[in-house]
N, C-alpha and C positions, 0 to 999 in steps of 0.2 A: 504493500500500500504506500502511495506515498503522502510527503507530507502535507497536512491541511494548512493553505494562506488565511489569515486572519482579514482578508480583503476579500476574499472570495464568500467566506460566511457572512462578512458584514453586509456584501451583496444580496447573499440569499434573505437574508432576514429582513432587506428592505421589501424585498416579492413577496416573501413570505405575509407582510403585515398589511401590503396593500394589497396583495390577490390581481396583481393585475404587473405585465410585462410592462407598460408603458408607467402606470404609475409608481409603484417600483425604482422603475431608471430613476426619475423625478428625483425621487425622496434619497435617492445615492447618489445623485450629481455627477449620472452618468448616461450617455447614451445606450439604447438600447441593443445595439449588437454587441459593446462590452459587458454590458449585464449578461446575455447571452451565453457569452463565453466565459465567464468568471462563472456561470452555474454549471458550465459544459466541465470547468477545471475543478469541480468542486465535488460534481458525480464523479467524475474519473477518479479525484483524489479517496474518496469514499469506498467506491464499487459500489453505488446505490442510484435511481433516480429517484429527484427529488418531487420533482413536478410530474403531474400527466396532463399532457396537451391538450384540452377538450374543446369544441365548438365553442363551447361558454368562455373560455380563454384558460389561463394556468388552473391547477388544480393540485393540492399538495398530493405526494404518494404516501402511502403508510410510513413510508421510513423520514419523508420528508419533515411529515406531523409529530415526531418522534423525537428529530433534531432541531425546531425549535425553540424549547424549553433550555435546552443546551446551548443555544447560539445565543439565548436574551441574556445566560448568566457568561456568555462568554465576552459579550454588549457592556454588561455592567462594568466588568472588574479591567476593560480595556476603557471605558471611561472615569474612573478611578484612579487607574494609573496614568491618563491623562492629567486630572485634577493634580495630584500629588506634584507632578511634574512642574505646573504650570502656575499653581500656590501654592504659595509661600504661605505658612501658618501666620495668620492672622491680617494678611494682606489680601486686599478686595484686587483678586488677580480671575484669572481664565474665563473659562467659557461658563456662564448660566443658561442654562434651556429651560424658557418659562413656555408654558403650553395654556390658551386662551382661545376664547374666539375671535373669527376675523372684526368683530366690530370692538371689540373689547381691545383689540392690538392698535385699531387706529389709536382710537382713543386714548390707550396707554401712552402711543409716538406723542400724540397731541400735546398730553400735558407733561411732558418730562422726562419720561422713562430714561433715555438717552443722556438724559446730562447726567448721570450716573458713569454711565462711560467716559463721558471728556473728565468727570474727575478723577478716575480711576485709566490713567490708559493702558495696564493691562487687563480690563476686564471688557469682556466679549458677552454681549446680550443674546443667544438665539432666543428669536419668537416664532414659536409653532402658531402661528394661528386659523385651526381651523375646526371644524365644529365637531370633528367626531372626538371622545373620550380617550384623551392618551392613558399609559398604567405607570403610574408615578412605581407604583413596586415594583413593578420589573426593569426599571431604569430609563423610561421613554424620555422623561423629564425630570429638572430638578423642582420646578414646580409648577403648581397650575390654579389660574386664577377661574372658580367654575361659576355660573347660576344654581345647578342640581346639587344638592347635596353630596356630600363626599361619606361616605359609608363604609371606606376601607378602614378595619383597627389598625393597621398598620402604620396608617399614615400620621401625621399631624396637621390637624385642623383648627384654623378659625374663619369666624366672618369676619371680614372685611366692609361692610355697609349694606345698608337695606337702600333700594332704591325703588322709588313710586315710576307710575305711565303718565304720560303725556302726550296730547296731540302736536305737531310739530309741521311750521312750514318757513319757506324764507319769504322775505320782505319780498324779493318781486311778483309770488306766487298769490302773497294775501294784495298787493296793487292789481294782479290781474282779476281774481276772483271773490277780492273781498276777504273779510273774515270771522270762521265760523269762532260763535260766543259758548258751544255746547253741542252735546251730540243731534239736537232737534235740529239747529241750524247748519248740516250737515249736506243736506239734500241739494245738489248737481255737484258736489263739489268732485274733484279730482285724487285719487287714491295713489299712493306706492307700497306695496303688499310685498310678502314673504312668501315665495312656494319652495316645494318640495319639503322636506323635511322640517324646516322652519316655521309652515304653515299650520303646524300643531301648536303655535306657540300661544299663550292667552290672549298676547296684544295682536297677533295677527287675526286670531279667530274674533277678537271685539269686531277687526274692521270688518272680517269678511261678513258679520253678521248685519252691516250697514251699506252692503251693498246691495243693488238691482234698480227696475228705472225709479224708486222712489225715496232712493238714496246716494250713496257715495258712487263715483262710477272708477271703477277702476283699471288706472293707464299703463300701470307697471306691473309684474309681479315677476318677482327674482328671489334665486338662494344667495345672493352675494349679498353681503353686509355694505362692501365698496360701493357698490350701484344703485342700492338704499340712499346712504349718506349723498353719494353726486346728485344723487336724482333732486334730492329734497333742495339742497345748494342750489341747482341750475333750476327751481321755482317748478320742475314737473306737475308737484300735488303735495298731498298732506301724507303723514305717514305718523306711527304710534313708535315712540322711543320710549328710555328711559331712564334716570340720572337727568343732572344740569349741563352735561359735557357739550352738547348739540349746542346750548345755548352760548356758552360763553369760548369755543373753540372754532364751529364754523359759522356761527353770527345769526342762527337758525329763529326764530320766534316759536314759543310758548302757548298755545293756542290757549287749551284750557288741559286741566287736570282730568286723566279718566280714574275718577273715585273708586268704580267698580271692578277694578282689577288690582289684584292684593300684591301688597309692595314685593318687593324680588330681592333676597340675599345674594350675597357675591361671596365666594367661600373661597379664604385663598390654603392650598396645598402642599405638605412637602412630605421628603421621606425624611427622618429623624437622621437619617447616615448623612444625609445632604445638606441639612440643617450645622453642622459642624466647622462649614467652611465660609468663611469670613462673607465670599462673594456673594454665595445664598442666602445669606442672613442680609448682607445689604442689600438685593437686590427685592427681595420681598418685605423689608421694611420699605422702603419705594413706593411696591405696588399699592400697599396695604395704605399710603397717603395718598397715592393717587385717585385709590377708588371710593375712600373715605369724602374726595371734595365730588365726586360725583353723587350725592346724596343732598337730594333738595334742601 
């Protein structure tokens, strides 16, 4: 047999978590015929396949599902010996991996996050942000700012702020169409909605429950948090936020308050191992003031 590359597992385990060749590459910062080949040198290195090729696209083999488990702790302790390398005990040095969602990431850029860096110039911010649930235990992140409660024993929790809903538009949007004072005064007005997954959310289902011809009509409907925020910027329509961030970051206006949807926690996350190192404790002290001023 020969010997396993530590580049090739790291490969695999990115395919492995996305389920997908192309997404995969992405998240390794590699082209897809390298990824390819890095899984082609990793069965060889093995004697085993990892994947079965199906119409549906990749699919792990028995043995693939097997070495998993084994690559994430193999993940861990090579980002560890990263960290050790890279900090210095008690110096705000290397990489943090905060995991959030994409509108929670703007919003983090908005207000600060980053000057944490220029004061620190060895320390490196990555921001995962995007809405599916990383596993702070198995090493995806060092931490993660949530909405849903966090339920791992493992980990260590707090909240970070309660935040209320608001209706939200800009200034050129309330000059073309006026502006509604309450949900009654709602009717012809212009919508920016959440689909796909996000359309489960309470503040998207208030709106969709205010549309058809004798309410809200709606012009937008996207899974990007990005096309939300530009939309409402460039005066599209109205849209349901939440926090003061809209207001005092992209200049956004305050329609009125929606009373009837119950405030929203912000829960920030770490692993206790991760917790130890100078970077992680300042960089989630940060968060925890950043998302404390988004709190009406």
């Amino acid at each position: 047999m020969q010997r396993v590359d530590w580049d090739d597992v790291r490969v695999f385990l990115a395919v492995a978590r996305a389920q997908s060749l192309a997404a995969g590459s992405r998240a390794a910062g590699l082209d897809r015929s390298t990824v390819s080949r890095r899984i082609t040198s990793l069965e060889g290195a093995l004697g085993a396949r990892l994947f079965l090729r199906t119409r549906g696209g990749l699919r792990l083999s028995r043995a693939g599902a097997a070495l998993v488990a084994h690559a994430e702790r193999m993940g861990k302790e090579a980002r560890a010996l990263e960290d050790v390398a890279r900090d210095d005990v008690g110096r705000v040095a290397g990489r943090v991996r905060l995991a959030t969602t994409e509108a929670l990431a703007i919003m983090l850029i908005r207000e600060g996050l980053l000057e944490l860096a220029r004061r620190h110039p060895g320390l490196e911010i990555e921001l995962l942000g995007e809405n599916r649930v990383v596993d702070l235990a198995a090493g995806e992140a060092d931490l993660a700012l949530r909405i849903a409660p966090v339920r791992q024993p493992s980990l260590r929790v707090r909240r970070v702020a309660r935040l209320s809903f608001a209706l939200f538009a800009s200034e050129s949007y309330i000059a073309r169409r006026g502006r509604p004072k309450d949900a009654r005064d709602l009717e012809g007005h212009e919508a920016i909605a959440y689909s796909s997954d996000l359309a489960a959310l309470p503040e998207s289902q208030w709106l969709a429950e205010r549309t058809g011809p004798a309410g809200v009509r709606t012009v937008l409907s996207t899974s990007s948090a990005t096309a939300v925020l530009t939309a409402l910027v460039e005066g599209v329509g109205v849209a349901v936020l939440s926090g003061s961030w809209a207001e005092r970051q992209l200049g956004l206006v305050r329609l009125f308050d929606v009373g009837s949807l119950p405030a929203r926690s912000l829960w920030l996350a770490s692993h206790p191992d991760g917790a130890t190192r100078a970077a992680v404790r300042a960089v989630a002290d940060r968060v925890a003031t950043i998302a404390k001023r988004g709190e009406p």
